[in-house]
C-alpha positions as CSV (number, residue, x, y, z in Angstrom):
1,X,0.4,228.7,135.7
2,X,-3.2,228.3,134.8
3,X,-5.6,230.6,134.1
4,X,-7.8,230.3,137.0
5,X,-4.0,230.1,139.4
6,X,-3.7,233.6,137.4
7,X,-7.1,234.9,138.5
8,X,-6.7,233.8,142.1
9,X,-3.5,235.6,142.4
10,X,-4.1,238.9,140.6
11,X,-4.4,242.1,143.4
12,X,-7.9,242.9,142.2
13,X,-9.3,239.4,142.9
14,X,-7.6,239.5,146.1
15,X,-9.3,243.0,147.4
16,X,-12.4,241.8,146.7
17,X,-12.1,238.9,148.9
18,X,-11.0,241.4,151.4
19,X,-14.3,243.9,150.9
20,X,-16.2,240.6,150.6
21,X,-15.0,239.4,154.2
22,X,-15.5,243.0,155.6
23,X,-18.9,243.5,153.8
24,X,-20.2,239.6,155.5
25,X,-18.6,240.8,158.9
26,X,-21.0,243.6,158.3
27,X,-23.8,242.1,156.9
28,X,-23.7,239.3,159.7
29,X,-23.1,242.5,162.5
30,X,-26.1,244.3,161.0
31,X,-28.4,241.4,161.1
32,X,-27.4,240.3,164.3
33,X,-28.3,243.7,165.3
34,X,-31.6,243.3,164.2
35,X,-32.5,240.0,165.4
36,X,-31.0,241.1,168.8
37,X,-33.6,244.6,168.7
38,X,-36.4,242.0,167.6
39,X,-35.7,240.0,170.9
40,X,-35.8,242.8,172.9
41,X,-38.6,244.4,171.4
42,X,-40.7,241.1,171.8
43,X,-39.3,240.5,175.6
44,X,-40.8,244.6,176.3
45,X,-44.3,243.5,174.8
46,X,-44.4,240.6,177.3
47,X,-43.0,242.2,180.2
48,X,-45.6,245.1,179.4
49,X,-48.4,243.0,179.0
50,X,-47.8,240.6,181.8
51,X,-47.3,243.7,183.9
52,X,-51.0,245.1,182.9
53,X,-52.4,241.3,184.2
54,X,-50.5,241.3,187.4
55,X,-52.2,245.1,188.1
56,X,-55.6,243.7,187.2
57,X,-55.5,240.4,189.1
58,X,-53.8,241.4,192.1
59,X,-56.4,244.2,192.4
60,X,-58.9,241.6,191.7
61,X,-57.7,239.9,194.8
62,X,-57.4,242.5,196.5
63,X,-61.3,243.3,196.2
64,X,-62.5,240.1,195.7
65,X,-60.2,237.9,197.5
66,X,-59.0,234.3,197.0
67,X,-62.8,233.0,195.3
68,X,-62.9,235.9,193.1
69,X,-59.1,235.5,191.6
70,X,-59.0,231.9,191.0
71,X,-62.6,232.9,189.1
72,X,-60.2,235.4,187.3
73,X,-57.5,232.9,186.3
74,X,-60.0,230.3,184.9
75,X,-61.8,232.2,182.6
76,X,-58.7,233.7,181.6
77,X,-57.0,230.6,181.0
78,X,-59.4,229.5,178.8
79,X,-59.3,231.8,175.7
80,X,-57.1,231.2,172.9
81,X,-53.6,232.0,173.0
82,X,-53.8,232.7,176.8
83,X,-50.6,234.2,179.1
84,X,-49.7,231.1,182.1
85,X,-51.6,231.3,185.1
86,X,-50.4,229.8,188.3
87,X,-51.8,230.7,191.8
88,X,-50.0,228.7,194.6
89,X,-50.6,228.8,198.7
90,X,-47.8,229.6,200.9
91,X,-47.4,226.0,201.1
92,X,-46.6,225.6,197.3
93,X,-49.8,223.9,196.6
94,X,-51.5,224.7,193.4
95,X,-54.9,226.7,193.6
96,X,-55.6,227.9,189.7
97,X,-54.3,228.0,186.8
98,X,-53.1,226.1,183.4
99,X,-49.4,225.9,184.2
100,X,-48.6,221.9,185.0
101,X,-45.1,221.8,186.0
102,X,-42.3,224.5,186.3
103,X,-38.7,224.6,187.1
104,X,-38.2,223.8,191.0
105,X,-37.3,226.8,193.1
106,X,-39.3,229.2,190.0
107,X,-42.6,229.9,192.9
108,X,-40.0,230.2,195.2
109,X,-38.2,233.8,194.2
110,X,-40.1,236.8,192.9
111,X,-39.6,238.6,190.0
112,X,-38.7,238.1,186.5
113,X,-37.5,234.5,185.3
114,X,-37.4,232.3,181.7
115,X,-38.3,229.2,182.8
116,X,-39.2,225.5,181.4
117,X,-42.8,224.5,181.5
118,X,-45.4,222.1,180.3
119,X,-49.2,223.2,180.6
120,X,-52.0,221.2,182.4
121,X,-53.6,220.3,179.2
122,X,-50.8,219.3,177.0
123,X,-50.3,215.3,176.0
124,X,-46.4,215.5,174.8
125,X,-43.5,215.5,177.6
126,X,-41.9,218.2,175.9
127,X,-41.2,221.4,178.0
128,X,-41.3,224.7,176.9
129,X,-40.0,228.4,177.8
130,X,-41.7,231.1,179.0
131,X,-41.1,234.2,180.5
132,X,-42.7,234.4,184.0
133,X,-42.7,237.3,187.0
134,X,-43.9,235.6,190.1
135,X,-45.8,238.3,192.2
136,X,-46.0,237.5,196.3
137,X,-49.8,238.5,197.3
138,X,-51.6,238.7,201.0
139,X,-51.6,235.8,203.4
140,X,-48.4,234.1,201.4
141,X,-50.3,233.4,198.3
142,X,-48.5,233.5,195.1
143,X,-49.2,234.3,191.3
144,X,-47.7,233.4,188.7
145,X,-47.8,235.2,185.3
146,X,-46.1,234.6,181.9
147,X,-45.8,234.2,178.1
148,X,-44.9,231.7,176.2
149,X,-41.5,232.6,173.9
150,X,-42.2,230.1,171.7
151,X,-43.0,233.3,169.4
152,X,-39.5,234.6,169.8
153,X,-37.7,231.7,169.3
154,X,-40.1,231.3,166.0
155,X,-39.0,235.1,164.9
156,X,-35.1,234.4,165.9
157,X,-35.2,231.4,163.4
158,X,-36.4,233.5,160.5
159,X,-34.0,236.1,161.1
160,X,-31.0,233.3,161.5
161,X,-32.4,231.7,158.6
162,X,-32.3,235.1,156.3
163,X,-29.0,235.8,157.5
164,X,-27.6,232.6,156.8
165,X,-28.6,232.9,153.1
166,X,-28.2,236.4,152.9
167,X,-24.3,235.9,153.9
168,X,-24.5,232.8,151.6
169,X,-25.6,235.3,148.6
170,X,-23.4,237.8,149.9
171,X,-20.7,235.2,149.2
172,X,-21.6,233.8,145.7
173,X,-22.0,237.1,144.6
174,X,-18.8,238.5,145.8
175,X,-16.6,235.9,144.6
176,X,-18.6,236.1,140.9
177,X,-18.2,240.0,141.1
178,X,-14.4,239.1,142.4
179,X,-13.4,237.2,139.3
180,X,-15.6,238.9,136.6
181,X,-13.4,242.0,138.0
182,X,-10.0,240.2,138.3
183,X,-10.3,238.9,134.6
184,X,-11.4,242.1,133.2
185,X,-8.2,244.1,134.9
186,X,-6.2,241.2,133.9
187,X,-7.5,241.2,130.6
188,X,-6.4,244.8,130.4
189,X,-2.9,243.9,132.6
190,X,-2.2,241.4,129.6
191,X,-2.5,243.8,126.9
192,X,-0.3,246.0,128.8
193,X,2.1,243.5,128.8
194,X,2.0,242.1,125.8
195,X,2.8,246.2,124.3
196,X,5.5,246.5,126.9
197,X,7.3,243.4,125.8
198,X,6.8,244.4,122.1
199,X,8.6,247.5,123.4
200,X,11.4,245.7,125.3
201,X,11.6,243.8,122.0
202,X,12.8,246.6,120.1
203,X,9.4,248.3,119.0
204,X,9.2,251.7,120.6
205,X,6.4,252.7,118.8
206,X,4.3,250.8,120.8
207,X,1.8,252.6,122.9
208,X,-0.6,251.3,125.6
209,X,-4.5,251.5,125.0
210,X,-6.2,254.0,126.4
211,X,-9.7,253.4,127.2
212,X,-12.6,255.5,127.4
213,X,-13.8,255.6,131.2
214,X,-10.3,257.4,132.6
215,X,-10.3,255.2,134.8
216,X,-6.7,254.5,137.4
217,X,-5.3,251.8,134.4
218,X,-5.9,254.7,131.5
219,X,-4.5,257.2,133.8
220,X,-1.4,254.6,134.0
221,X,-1.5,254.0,130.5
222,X,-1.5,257.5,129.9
223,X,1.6,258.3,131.8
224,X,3.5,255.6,130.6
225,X,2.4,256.6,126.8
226,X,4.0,259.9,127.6
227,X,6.9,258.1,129.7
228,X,7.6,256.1,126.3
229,X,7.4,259.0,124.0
230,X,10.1,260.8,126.1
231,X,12.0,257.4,125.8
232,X,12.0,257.2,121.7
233,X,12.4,261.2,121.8
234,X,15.6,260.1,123.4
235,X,16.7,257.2,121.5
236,X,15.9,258.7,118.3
237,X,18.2,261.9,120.1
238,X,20.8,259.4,120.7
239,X,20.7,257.6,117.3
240,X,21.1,260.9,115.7
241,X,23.8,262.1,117.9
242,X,25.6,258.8,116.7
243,X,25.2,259.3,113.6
244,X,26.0,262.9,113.8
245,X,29.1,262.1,115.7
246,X,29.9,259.4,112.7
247,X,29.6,261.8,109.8
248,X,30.0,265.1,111.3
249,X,33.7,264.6,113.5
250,X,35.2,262.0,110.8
251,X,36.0,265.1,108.6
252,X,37.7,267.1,111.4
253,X,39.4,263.8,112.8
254,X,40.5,262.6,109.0
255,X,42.3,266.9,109.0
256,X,43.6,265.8,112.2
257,X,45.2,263.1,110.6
258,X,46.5,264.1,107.6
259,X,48.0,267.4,109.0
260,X,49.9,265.6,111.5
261,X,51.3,263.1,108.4
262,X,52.0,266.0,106.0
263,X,54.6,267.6,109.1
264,X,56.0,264.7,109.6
265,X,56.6,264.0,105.9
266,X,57.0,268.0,104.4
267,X,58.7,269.4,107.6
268,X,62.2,270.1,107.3
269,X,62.8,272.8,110.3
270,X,61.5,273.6,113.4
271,X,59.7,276.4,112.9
272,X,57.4,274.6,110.5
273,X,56.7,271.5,113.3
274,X,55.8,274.1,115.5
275,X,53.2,275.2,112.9
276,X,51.9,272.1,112.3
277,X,51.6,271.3,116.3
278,X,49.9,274.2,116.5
279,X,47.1,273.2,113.7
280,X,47.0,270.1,115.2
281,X,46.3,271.6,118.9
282,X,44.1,274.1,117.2
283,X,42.0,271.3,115.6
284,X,41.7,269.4,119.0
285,X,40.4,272.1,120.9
286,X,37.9,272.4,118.2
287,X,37.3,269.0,118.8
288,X,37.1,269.4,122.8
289,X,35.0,272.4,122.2
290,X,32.4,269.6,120.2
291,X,32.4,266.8,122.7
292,X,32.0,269.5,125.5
293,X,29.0,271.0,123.8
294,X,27.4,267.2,123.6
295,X,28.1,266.2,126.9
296,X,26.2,269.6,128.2
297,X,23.3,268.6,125.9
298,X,23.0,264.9,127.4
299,X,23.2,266.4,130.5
300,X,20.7,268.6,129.7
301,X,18.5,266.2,128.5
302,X,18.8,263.4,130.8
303,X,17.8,265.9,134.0
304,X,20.7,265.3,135.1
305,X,21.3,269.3,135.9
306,X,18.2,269.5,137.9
307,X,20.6,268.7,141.2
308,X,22.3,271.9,140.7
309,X,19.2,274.4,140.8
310,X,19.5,277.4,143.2
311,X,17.9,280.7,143.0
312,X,19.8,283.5,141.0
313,X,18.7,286.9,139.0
314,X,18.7,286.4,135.2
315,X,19.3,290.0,135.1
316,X,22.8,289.5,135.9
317,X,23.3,286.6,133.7
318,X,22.2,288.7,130.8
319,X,24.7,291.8,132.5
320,X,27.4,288.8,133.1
321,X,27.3,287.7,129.4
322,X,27.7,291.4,127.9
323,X,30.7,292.5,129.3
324,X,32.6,288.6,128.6
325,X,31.2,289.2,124.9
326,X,31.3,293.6,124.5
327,X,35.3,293.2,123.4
328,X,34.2,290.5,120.8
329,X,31.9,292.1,119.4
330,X,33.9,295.2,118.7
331,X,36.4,293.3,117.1
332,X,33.3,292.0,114.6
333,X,32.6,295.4,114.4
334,X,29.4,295.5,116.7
335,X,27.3,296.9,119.4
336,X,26.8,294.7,122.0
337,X,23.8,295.9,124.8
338,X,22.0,294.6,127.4
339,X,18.6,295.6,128.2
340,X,17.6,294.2,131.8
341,X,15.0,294.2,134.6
342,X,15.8,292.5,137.9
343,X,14.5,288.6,137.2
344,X,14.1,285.7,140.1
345,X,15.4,282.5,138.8
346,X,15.6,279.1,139.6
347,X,17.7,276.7,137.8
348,X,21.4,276.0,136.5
349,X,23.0,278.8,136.2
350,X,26.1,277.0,134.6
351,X,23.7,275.7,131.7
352,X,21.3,279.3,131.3
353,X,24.6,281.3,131.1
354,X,26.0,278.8,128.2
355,X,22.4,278.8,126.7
356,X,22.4,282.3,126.5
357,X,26.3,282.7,125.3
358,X,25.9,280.4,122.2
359,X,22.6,282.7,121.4
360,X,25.3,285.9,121.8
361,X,28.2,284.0,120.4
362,X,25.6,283.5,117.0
363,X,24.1,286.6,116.6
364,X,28.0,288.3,116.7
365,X,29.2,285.6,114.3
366,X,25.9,285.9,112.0
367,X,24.6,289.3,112.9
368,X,26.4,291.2,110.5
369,X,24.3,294.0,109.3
370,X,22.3,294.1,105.9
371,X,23.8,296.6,103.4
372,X,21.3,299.6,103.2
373,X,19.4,300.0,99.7
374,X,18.2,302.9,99.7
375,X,19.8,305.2,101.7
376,X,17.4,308.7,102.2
377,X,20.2,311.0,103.4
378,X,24.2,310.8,104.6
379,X,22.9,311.5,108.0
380,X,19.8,309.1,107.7
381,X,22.0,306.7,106.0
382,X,24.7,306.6,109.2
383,X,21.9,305.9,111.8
384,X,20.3,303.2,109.9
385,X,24.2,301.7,109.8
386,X,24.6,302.6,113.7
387,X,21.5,300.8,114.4
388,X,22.0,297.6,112.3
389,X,25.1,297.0,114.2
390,X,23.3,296.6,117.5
391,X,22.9,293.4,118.9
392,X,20.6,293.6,122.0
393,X,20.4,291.1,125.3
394,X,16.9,291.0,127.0
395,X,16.2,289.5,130.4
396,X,12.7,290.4,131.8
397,X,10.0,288.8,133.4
398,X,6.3,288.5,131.5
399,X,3.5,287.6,133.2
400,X,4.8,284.1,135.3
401,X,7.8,283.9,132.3
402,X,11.2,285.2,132.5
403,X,12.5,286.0,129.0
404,X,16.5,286.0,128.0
405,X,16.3,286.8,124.6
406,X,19.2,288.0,121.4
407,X,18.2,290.3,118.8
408,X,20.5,290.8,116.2
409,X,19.9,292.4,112.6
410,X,21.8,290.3,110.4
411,X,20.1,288.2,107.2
412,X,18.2,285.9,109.9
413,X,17.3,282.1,109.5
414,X,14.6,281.4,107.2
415,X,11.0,280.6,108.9
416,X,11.1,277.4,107.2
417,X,14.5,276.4,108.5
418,X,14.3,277.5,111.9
419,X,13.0,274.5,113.6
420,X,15.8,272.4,111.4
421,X,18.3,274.9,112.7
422,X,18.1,274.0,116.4
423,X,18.7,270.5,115.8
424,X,22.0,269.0,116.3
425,X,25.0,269.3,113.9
426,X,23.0,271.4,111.2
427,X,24.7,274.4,109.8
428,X,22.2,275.9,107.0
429,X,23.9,277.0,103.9
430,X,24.9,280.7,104.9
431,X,27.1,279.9,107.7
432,X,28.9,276.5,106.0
433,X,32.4,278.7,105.4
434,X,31.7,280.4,109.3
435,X,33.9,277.7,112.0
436,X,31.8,275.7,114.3
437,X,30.1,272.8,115.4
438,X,26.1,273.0,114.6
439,X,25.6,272.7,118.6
440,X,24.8,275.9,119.5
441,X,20.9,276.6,119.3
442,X,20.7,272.5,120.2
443,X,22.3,273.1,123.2
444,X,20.3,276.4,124.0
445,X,17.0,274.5,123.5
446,X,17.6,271.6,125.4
447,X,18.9,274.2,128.5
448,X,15.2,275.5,127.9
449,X,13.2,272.1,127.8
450,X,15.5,271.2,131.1
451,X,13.6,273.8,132.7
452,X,10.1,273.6,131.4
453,X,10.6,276.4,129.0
454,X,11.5,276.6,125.1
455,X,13.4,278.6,122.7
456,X,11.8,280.1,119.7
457,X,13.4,282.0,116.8
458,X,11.5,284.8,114.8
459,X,12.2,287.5,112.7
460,X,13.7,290.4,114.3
461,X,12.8,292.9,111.1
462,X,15.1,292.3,110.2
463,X,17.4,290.2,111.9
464,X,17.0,287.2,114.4
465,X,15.0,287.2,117.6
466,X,16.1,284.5,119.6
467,X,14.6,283.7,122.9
468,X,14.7,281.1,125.6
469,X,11.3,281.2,127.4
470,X,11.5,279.7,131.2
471,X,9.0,279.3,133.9
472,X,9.7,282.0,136.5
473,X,10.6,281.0,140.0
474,X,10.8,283.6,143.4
475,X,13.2,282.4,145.3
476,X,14.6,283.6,148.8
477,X,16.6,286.6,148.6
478,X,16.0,288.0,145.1
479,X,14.1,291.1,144.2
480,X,10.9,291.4,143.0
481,X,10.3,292.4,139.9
482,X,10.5,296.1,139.2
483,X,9.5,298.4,136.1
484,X,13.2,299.7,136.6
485,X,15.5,298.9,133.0
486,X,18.6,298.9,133.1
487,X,20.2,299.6,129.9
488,X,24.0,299.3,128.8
489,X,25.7,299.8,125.6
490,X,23.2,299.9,123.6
């Protein structure tokens, strides 16, 4: 396609022929208008003034009679630029005036008429118009008075004329306005499309240009800018999950493996395949437990959760989670509590409860209490141990936020490792000999971002404060907020 066949076909180029037919319909309507006021406005001058001269010569006649109007007419007649006189007798036969021929039947009717005519003194054969009123005196006579609208033909012509080029530059304008317009936006649709197919190539670090003037097309490119940067977020996500997959489940799957070999090879009775099938189902569960974990994630990620939002109190999420997690954390030797205020919600329930499970199942498996240094007194010594034990749930709402947050006083995640810790399949160097999978804080954070919130990590003092931050949402049914706090083993 050429570039011209481009032009002609691009949307912009196309609205402008449409604004450029509206704007000539209007332009044309306008001065059409205008030469149809000028018409009229020249038509009421006549009538006016031919109405004035049939007052003054019929009273003339009236006074004077016959002699002293035809005396009238011919003076009248004379000046420069005169109106048409034509007196007649009731027989038809001309008396005065400067009018030499009419329209037959014109004499005949009264009133107004436009009318061809040719005056007495005139050489040429060519007739003219006029505008006439034909006024019946006394004894039959007749007068004729008129203009000539040579005047407002002469006034119509200019106004065609100026509308004719008017529409005419109307046109060459609009068509260079129309393609100046089309080739800039299609200068700009090109570059567009030139980034996107470097994107589709392969590059997703392309980004479209964003102009100054924020116009609709930066808007666009702004959107899809941001559209792109959640796609490479998500490929780079997927890469990593890949590779994650690749390094991180080849050590559990090679165990697998070779424990399953080593039974069938060392094995001698029964009782020690059952132990080995019971590694083995041990190890897949583990392994279950891990794909699960990544499948919630993608979910998570993908939006994929948002069709099962409904409208629930985090309050008893938090309460929920407590009393699945209070005998586990006994058996760690811990105090698990639940600090609460009623919370509207909306959102997955499924995905906060398993968000704020993995925070709990953390904080029990590496919230063990620091040793005490310095201990003050035996009594002081067995609070500070009763307290370091505690590990507290949270659900509140702040300001339009509802907080679900896990406090714990174990040794805590370094500040500098904390945003590394809620990436996928990292376990930091103090929990490498603790079982699991690295998924846990991934999973809660990408819960959060599912919802327009975020999960931070800070120091507890000591300990870990972990917190999922989400939006709040009223929905139908749930209490409002209340200072109430309910409080529960802790």
């Amino acid at each position: 396609m050429t570039a011209f066949g481009k032009l002609f076909r691009t949307t912009a180029f196309r609205l402008t022929l449409v604004y450029l037919l509206l704007f000539a319909l209007f332009a044309a309507s306008l001065l059409g208008y205008f030469a149809w006021n000028t018409r009229r406005l020249i038509t009421d001058q006549i009538t006016a003034t031919v109405g004035e001269e049939i007052g003054l010569l019929s009273d003339v006649f009236n006074r004077r009679g016959l002699r002293g109007l035809v005396f009238a007419i011919e003076n009248r007649a004379l000046r420069p630029g005169s109106n048409l006189y034509l007196v007649t007798t009731p027989a038809g036969l001309a008396v005065a005036g400067n009018v030499g021929s009419l329209q037959p039947g014109v004499m005949a009717t009264t009133g107004w008429t436009e009318t061809a005519y040719r005056r007495l003194d005139e050489q040429d054969k060519t007739d003219h118009r006029a505008l006439v009123n034909v006024t019946e005196l006394s004894n039959g006579f007749r007068l004729l008075i008129g203009r000539d609208l040579e005047e407002r033909h002469r006034i119509f012509a200019i106004v065609a004329s100026a509308a004719q080029w008017s529409v005419l530059i109307v046109v060459i304008l609009g068509l260079g306005g129309g393609i100046f317009v089309a080739r800039r936006v299609l200068h700009r649709i090109d570059a567009m499309t030139g980034t996107t197919q470097r994107i589709m190539a392969g590059d997703l670090s392309g980004r479209l240009v964003v102009g100054r003037s924020g116009d609709e097309l930066d808007r666009l490119a702004e959107n899809l800018n941001a559209m792109l940067e959640r796609i490479e977020a998500l490929m780079m996500g997927l890469k990593e999950v890949s590779d994650n997959i690749a390094h991180d489940l080849k050590t559990p799957l090679t165990r697998l493996r070779n424990r399953a070999e080593e039974a069938l090879a060392k094995s001698s009775n029964e009782s020690e395949y059952r132990a080995a099938l019971e590694r083995t189902i041990e190890e897949s569960d583990g392994l279950i437990r891990t794909f699960n974990a990544l499948l919630m994630i993608a979910r998570a990620e993908s939006g994929q959760a948002r069709d099962n939002m409904a409208d629930f109190d985090a309050a008893e999420v938090a309460q929920g989670i407590q009393e699945l997690y209070e005998p586990l954390a006994e058996d760690n030797g811990l105090v698990l509590g639940v600090q609460a205020e009623p919370a509207p919600l909306h959102g997955n329930r499924e995905l906060i409860s398993q968000a704020l499970a993995n925070l709990v199942e953390n904080a029990i498996k590496y919230g063990q209490p620091r040793p005490a240094a310095q201990p003050l007194g035996a009594d002081t010594a067995v609070v500070t141990a009763e307290a370091d034990k505690t590990i507290l749930i949270e659900a509140r709402r702040e300001g339009d936020r509802i907080i679900l947050g896990v406090i714990d006083h174990g040794s805590g995640i370094p500040e500098a490792d904390r945003t590394h810790a809620i990436e996928r399949f990292v376990r930091l160097e103090a929990s490498r000999t603790l079982p699991g999978s690295g998924l846990g804080l991934s999973l809660a954070s990408a819960v959060a971002t599912l919802h327009g919130g975020d999960l931070t990590l800070s120091d507890a003092q000591p300990g870990l404060r972990a917190t999922l931050s989400i939006p709040a949402r009223t929905g139908e049914g749930l209490a409002a907020p209340t200072p109430d706090v309910q409080q529960n083993g802790a």
